[in-house]
C-alpha positions in Angstrom: 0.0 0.0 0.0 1.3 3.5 -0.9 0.9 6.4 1.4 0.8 10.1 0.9 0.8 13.1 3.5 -2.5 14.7 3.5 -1.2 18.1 3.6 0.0 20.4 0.4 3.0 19.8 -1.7 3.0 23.1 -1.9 5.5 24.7 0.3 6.2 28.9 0.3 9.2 30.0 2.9 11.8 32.4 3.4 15.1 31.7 2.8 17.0 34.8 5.0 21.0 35.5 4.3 23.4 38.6 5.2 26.2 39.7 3.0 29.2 40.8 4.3 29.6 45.0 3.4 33.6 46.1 4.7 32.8 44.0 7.9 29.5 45.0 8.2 26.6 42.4 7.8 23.8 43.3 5.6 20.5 41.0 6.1 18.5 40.1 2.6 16.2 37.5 2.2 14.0 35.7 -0.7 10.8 34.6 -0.7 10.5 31.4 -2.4 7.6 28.6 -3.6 8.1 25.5 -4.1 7.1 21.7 -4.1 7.3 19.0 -1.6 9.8 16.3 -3.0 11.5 13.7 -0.9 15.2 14.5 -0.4 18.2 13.9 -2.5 20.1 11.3 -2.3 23.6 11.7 -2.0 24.5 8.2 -4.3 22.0 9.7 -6.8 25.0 12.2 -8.7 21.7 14.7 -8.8 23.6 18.2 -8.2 21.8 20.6 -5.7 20.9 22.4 -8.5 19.7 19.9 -10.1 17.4 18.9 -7.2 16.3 22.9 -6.6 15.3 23.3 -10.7 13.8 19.8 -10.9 11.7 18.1 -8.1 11.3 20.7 -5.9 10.8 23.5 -8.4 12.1 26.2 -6.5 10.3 29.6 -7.7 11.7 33.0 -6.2 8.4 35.4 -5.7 10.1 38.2 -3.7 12.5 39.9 -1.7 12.4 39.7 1.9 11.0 43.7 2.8 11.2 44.3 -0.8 14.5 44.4 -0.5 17.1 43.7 -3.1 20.5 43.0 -3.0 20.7 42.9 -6.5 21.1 46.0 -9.5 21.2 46.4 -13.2 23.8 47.7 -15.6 21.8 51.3 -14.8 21.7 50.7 -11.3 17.9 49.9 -10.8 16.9 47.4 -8.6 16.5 44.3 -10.1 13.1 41.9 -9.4 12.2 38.9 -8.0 12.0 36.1 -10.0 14.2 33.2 -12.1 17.0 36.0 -13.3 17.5 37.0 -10.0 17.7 33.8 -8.4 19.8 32.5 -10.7 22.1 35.7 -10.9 22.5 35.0 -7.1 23.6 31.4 -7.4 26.1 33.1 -9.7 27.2 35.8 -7.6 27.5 34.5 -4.4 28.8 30.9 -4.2 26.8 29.1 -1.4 23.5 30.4 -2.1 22.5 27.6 -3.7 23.4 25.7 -0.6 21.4 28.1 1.8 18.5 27.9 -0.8 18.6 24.1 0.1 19.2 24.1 3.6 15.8 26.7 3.9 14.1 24.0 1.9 14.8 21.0 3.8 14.0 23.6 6.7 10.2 24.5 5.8 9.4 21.1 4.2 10.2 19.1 7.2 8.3 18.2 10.2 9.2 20.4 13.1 9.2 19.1 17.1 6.4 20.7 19.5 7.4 21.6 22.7 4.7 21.2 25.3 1.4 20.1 25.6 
């Protein structure tokens, strides 16, 4: 018999970071959709990218407090969405890691303290 959770495989989070400004830490943050997917498996050769694209569809909807860390050639802002994200997984080298880790974070079960 095959078993399913009841709940949504839809998942929506935040996936905070800070940047490091001449010593100074500045606090971004994405706001990202995405699906349930089991997790990868480490014998699988499946990059993290890979896994982020593919099963667990990773979408980027915003900026934490409309906040980007991000501008264009002309110095504007630049918006949420797949160009950011993936100019971010260019730019700074673990974010595809921390994109992860806030996945595995908000997908999981959590413990509950008390009654």
């Amino acid at each position: 018999m095959k078993y399913r959770l009841k709940i949504s495989d839809d998942v929506a989070f935040p996936c905070g970071f800070t940047l490091n400004e001449k010593g100074e830490p500045r606090a971004f943050g994405l706001l990202i959709e995405a699906k349930r997917a089991q997790q990868p498996d480490s014998t699988s050769g499946e990059t993290i990218g890979q896994f982020l694209d593919g099963r667990a569809a990773i979408r980027m909807v915003g900026w934490v407090d409309n906040k980007s860390p991000l501008q264009d050639e002309a110095g504007n802002d630049v918006p949420a969405g797949a160009d950011a994200l993936a100019a971010l997984y260019d730019l700074v080298p673990n974010m595809p890691g921390l994109v992860l880790t806030a996945y595995l974070d908000a997908t999981g079960a959590k413990a509950k303290l008390g009654n």
